[in-house]
Every structure is written in structure tokens, then in C-alpha cells.
VMD Tcl script that draws the C-alpha trace (Angstrom):
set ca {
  {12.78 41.50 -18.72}
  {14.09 38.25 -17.23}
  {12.17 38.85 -13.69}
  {9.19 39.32 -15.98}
  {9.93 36.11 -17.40}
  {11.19 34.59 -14.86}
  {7.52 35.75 -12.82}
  {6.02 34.60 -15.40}
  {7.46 31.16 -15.26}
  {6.78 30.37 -11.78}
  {3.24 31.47 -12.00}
  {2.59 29.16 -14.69}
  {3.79 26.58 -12.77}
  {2.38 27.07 -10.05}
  {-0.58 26.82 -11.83}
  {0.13 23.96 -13.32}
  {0.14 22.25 -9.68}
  {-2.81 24.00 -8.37}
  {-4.60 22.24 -11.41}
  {-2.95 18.96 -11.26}
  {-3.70 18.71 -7.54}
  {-7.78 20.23 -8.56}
  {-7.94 16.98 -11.32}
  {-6.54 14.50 -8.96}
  {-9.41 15.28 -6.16}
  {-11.88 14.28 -8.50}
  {-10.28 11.41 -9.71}
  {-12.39 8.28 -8.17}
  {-10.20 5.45 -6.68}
  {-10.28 3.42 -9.87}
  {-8.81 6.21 -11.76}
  {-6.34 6.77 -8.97}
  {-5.16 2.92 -8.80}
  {-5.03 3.03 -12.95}
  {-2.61 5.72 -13.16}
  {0.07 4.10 -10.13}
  {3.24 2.46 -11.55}
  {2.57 -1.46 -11.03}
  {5.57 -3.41 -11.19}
  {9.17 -3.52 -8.83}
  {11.89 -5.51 -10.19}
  {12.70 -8.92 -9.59}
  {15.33 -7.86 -7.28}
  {14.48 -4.80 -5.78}
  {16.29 -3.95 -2.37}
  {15.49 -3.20 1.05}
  {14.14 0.70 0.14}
  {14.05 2.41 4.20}
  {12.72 5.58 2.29}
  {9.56 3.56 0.88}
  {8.83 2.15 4.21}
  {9.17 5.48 6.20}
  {7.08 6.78 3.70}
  {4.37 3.95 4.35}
  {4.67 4.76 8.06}
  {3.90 8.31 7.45}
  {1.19 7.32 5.62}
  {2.48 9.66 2.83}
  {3.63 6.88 0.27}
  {1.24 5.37 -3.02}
  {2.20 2.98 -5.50}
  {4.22 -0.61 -5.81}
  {5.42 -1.95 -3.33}
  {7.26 -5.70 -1.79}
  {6.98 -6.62 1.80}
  {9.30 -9.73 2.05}
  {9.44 -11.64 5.44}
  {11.20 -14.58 7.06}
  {13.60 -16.65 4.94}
  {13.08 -14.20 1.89}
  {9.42 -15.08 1.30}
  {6.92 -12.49 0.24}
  {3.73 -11.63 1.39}
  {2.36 -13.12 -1.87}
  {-1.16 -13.21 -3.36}
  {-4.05 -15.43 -1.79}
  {-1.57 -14.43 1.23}
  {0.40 -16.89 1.31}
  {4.38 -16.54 0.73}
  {5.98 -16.85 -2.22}
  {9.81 -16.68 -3.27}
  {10.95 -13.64 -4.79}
  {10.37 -13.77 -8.21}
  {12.87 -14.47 -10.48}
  {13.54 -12.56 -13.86}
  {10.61 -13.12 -16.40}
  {8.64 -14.98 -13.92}
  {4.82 -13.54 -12.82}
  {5.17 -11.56 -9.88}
  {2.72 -12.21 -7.38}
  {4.02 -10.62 -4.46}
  {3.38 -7.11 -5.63}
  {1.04 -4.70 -3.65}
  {-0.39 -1.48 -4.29}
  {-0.32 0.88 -1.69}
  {-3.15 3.56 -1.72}
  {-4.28 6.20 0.94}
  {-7.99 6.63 2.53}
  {-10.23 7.61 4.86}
  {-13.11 6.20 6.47}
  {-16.10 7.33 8.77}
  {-16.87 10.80 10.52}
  {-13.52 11.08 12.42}
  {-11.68 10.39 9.73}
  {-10.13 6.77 10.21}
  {-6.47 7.15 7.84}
  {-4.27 4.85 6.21}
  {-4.15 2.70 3.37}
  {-5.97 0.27 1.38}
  {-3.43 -2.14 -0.15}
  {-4.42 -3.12 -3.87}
  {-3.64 -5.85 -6.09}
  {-2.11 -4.22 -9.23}
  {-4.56 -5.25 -11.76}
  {-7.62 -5.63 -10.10}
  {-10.27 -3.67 -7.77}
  {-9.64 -6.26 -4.83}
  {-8.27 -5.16 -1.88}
  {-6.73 -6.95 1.56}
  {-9.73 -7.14 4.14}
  {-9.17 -8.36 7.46}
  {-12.51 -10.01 8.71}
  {-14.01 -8.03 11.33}
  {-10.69 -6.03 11.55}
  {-9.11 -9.20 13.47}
  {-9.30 -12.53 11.78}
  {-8.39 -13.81 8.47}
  {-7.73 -12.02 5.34}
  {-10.18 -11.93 2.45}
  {-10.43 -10.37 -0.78}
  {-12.54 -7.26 -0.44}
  {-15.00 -7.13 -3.58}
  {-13.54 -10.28 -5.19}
  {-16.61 -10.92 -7.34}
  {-16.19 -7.10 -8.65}
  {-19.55 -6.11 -7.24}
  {-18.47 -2.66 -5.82}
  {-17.67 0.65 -7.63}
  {-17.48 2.34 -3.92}
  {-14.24 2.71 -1.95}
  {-13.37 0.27 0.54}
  {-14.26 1.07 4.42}
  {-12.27 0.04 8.00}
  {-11.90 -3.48 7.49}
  {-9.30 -2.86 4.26}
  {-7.63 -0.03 6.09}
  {-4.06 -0.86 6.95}
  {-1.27 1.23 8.70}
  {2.59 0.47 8.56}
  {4.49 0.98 11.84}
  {8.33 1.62 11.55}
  {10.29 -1.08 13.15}
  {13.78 -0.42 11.82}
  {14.05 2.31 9.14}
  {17.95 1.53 8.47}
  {16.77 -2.11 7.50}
  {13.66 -0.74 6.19}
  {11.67 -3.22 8.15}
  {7.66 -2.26 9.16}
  {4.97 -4.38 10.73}
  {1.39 -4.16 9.09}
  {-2.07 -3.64 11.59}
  {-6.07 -3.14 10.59}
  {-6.22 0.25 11.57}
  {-8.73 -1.40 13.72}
  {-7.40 -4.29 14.70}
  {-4.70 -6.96 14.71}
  {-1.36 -7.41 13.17}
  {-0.24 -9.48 10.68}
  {1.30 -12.79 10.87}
  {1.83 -16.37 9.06}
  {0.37 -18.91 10.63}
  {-0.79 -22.43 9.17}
  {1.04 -21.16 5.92}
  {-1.13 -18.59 5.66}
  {-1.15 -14.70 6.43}
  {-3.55 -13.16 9.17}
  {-4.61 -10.49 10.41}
  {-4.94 -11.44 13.86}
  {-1.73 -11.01 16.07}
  {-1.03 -8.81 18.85}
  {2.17 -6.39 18.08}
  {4.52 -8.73 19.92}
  {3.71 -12.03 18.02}
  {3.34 -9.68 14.74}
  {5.49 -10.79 11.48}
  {8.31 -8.24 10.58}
  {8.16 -7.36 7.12}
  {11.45 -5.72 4.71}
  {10.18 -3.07 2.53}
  {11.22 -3.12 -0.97}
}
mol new
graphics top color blue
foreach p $ca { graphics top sphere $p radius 0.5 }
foreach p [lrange $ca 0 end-1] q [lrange $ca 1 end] { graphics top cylinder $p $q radius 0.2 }
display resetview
């Protein structure tokens, strides 16, 4: 009787999964974004399994990258201080897998939490933009929002960001690009 119930368990969920991972396929990107967790705390910490994730390309949700002299990565990309209790946070991502184009291009297109913009770098090498900033598109993004993480130090949970196409990212006239080569590119900590 208890292997029969026992049987019976793990079938159930097993199906349970099966179906879970069926609804989440058809889920379109907005759906996808609407159900991530969109907040970090004020003082989150250097997290090495987050950013070995991102490098794997196997993380999705909220994420912090801070850089030199504890300033974020922050919205309109510039940097910004780490927020402190109570204050807005803008210098929270969202980190969500795609693919792009026949071969498949892979990696991720990095949200902001409460909008359908995304990071674009301008012909996957210049400046950063907002991808669909006047909310015009209901498609996915393409290769100029895709972004890959590359592992610099996973014990100090440090990454640099690239266009999967293109350049790496750096600050430069106060301002974030996308438009380094790996050695000039910024070194980010992962929280």
C-alpha cells in the first residue's frame, strides 16, 4: 500500500512539472517578465551563484550589477549609488533568456522591472538605447538587446557584460556603452 501511494505520489508530480513546464512554453515574454520577482534589497551582497548562473545563461529574474566605487549600473545607464532603505531603486535589472535568428543566437535580454523596455546596444556596438521605449512592440526583442555575462571571478561574483554581437560594456563620459573591447570592458559585482 505505501509503494502504491508512494507511486502514486511521484507520478502526480511529475505531472505536475510536465504541465508547468507545457504552460510556461506558451507563455509570451510579457507574461514571462510579469510573473519574475522584481525587487533585491537595498543591501544585497555579492551573490557568485547568481552570476555563475548568468554566465551559464541558466539564470531569470532580479538582479544588481554594481561597478567601480559601489555605483550601479543604474537606469538611463548611468550609475547610481546603491539605494538606500525606502529609497526608489533604479539600479534593478531583469534578467530574461532568448533566442534570435535561424542558428539560434542565446542569451539574455535584460528588462527594466516594470516596463517592456529593454537594453539595446546600437548596431550591437555603440551606445545603449531603450529598445521599444515608446511601447510600440508586442514582439520579442532581436540581436541588438541580446546580452551574455562572462565569468570573471566567481568567488567575488564579478562578470563583464557583451552584445552577443558585439562590444562590451563600459562607462565612459558618465555614461554606460556598449562599445569596449574585453580588455577596456567595466567589471561588474553581481548581486
Amino acid at each position: 500500500m505505501k509503494k502504491i501511494l508512494l507511486l502514486l505520489l511521484v507520478t502526480v508530480f511529475s505531472l505536475t512539472g510536465i504541465i508547468q513546464a507545457e504552460e510556461s512554453k506558451d507563455l509570451s515574454l510579457r507574461e514571462k517578465l510579469a510573473k519574475l520577482k522584481k525587487t533585491l534589497p537595498a543591501a544585497a551582497q555579492p551573490d557568485a551563484g547568481k552570476a555563475i548562473k548568468l554566465a551559464n545563461s541558466s539564470y531569470k529574474g532580479p538582479f544588481r550589477l554594481v561597478g567601480e566605487k559601489d555605483q550601479c549600473l543604474g537606469y538611463g545607464y548611468k550609475p547610481k549609488p546603491l539605494p538606500s532603505a525606502g529609497q526608489m531603486d533604479e539600479t534593478v535589472w531583469l534578467a530574461i533568456q532568448g533566442t534570435y535568428g535561424p542558428k539560434p543566437l542565446i542569451g539574455y535580454w535584460i528588462f527594466y522591472p516594470d516596463v517592456y523596455h529593454c537594453w539595446q546596444a546600437e548596431h550591437f556596438n555603440g551606445p545603449f538605447n531603450d529598445w521599444n521605449k515608446d511601447d510600440s512592440h508586442d514582439n520579442e526583442p532581436q540581436d541588438w538587446e541580446m546580452f551574455a555575462f562572462i565569468l570573471v571571478d566567481a568567488g567575488k561574483a564579478t562578470v563583464k557584460v557583451k552584445n552577443a554581437l558585439g562590444g562590451y560594456v563600459r562607462l565612459t563620459g558618465g555614461k554606460y556603452a556598449c562599445d569596449a573591447s574585453e580588455a577596456d570592458a567595466a567589471v561588474f559585482t553581481v548581486e
